[in-house]
C-alpha positions in Angstrom: -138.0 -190.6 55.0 -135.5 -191.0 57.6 -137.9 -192.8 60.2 -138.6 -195.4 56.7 -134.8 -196.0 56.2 -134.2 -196.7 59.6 -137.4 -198.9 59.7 -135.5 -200.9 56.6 -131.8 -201.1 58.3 -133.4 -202.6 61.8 -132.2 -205.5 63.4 -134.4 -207.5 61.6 -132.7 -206.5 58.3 -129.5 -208.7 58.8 -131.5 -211.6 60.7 -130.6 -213.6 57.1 -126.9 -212.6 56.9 -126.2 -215.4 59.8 -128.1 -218.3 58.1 -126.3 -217.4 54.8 -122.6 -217.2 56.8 -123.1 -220.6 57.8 -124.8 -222.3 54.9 -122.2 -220.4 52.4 -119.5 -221.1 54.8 -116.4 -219.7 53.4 -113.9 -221.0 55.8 -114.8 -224.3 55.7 -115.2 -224.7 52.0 -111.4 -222.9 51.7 -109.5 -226.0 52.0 -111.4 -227.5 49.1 -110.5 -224.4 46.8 -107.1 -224.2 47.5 -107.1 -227.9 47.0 -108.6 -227.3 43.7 -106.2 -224.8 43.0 -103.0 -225.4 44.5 -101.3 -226.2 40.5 -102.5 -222.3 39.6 -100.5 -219.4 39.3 -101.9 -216.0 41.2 -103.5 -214.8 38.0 -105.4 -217.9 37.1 -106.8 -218.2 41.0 -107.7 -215.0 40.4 -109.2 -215.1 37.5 -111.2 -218.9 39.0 -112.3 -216.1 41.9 -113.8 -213.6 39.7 -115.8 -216.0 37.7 -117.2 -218.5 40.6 -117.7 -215.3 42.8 -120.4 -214.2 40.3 -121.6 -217.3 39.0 -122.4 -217.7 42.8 -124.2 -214.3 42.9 -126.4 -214.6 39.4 -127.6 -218.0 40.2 -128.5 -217.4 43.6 -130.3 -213.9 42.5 -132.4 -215.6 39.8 -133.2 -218.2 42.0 -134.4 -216.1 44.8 -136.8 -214.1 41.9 -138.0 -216.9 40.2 -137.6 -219.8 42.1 -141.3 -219.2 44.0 -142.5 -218.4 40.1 -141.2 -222.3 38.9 -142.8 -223.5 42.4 -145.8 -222.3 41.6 -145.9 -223.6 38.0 -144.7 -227.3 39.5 -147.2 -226.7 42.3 -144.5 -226.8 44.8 -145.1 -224.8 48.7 -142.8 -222.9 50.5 -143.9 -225.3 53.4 -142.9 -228.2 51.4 -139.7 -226.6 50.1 -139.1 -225.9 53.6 -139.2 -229.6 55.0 -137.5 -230.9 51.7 -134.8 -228.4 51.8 -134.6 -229.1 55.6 -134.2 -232.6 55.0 -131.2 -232.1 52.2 -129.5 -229.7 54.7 -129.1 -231.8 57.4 -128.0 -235.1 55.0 -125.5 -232.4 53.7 -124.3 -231.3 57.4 -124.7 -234.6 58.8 -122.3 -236.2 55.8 -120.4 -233.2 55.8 -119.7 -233.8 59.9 -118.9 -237.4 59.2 -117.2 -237.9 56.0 -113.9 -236.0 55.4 -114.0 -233.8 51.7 -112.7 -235.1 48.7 -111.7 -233.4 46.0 -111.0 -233.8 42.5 -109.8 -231.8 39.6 -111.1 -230.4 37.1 -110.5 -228.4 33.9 -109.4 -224.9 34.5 -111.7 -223.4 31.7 -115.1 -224.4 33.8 -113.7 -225.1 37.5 -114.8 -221.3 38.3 -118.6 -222.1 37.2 -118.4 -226.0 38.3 -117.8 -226.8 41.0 -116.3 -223.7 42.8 -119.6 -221.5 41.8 -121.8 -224.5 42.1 -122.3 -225.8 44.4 -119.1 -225.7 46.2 -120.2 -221.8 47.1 -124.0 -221.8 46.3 -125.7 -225.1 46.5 -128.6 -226.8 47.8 -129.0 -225.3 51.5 -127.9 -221.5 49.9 -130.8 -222.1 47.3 -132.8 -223.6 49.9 -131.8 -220.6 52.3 -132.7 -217.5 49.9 -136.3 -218.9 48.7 -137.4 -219.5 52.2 -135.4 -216.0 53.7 -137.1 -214.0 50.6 -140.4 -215.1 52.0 -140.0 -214.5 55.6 -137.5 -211.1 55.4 -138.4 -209.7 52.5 -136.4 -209.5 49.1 -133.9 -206.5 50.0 -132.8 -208.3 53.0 -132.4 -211.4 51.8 -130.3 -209.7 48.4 -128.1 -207.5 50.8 -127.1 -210.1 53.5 -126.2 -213.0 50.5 -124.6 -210.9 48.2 -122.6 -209.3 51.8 -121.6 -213.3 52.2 -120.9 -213.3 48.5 -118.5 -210.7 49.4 -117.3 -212.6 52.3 -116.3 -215.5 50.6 -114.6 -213.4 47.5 -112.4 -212.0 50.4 -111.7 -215.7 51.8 -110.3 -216.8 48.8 -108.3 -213.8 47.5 -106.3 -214.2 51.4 -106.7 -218.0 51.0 -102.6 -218.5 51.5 -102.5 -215.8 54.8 -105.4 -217.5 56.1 -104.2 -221.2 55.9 -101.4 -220.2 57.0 -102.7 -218.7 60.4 -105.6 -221.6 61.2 -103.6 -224.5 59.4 -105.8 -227.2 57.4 -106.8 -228.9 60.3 -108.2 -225.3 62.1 -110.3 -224.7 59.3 -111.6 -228.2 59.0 -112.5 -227.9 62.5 -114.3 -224.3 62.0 -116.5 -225.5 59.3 -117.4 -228.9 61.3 -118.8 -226.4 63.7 -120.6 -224.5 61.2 -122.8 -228.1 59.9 -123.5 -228.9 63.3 -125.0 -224.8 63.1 -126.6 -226.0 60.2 -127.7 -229.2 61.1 -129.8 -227.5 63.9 -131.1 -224.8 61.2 -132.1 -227.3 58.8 -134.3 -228.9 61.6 -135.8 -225.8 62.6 -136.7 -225.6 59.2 -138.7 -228.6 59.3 -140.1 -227.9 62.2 -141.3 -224.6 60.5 -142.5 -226.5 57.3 -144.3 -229.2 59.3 -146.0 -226.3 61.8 -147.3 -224.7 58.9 -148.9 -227.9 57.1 -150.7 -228.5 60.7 -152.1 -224.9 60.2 -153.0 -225.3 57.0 -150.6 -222.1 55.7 -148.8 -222.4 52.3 
């Protein structure tokens, strides 16, 4: 029993949790909440954390349960998956290096579903991220190491005011450019995965 748990908490168990940190990227999507927050009061940011923070969470967990299931049904492969959803990742780091964020408001009464849940915290490259990680590490992995970044980016936001305060807009601007050109290389490893496999005939 031991020998199995330790088997499940190897290395290779939190191989996911990096992919996910930079895809979900909580510091550099924290300018854009506070932006969208800044007219709150504590309790309502609070209350926009609670509710994006699991929107995040249920979509992403039915996606990585059923998303292979509505593949299947649309006759979709991982291996194409994998070169689409390598594709929209780097357009998304690529325009994300290049283009500065814009924001815009919205009502208070949705803004924790859309857009803070989605996509600001789980969008295409986090959906593209658990359906491909679910297939290659294994379900419990990939639930563990996105609902830990889940938990990361709850804790960014609740210490959004100490932590802008320490790196300054432009510091975490400058993290999260960092982080796309992470993910830009990623997304083509990805194709380069997806492309391989097509080659050899794999799914």
């Amino acid at each position: 029993m031991l020998e199995e748990l330790l088997e499940i908490f190897s290395f290779s168990f939190f191989i996911p949790f990096i992919p996910f940190f930079v895809a979900l990227d909580p510091i550099g999507i924290l300018p854009i909440f506070v932006s969208l927050t800044k007219e709150m009061n504590e309790k309502e940011k609070r209350n926009i954390i609670n509710v994006s923070t699991l929107t995040a969470a249920c979509a992403g967990t039915g996606f990585l349960f059923f998303g292979e299931w509505v593949f299947k049904v649309l006759g979709i492969t991982v291996s194409d998956f994998k070169v689409a959803g390598g594709i929209l990742l780097f357009i998304i780091s690529i325009v994300d290096i290049i283009f500065p964020e814009k924001t815009r408001s919205f009502p208070k009464e949705s803004l924790g579903v859309v857009p803070v849940g989605i996509p600001l915290i789980v969008g295409p490259g986090v959906l593209t991220l658990l359906l491909i990680s679910g297939s290659s590490y294994g379900y419990l992995s990939t639930l563990f190491c996105f609902g830990v970044n889940i938990l990361i980016v709850r804790a960014t936001f609740l210490n959004s005011v100490w932590i802008m305060k320490v790196l300054k807009e432009g510091g975490t601007k400058g993290l999260g450019k960092i982080f796309s050109i992470i993910l830009a290389a990623f997304s083509v490893m990805m194709v380069r995965s997806g492309v391989v496999e097509w080659i050899s005939g794999g799914s």
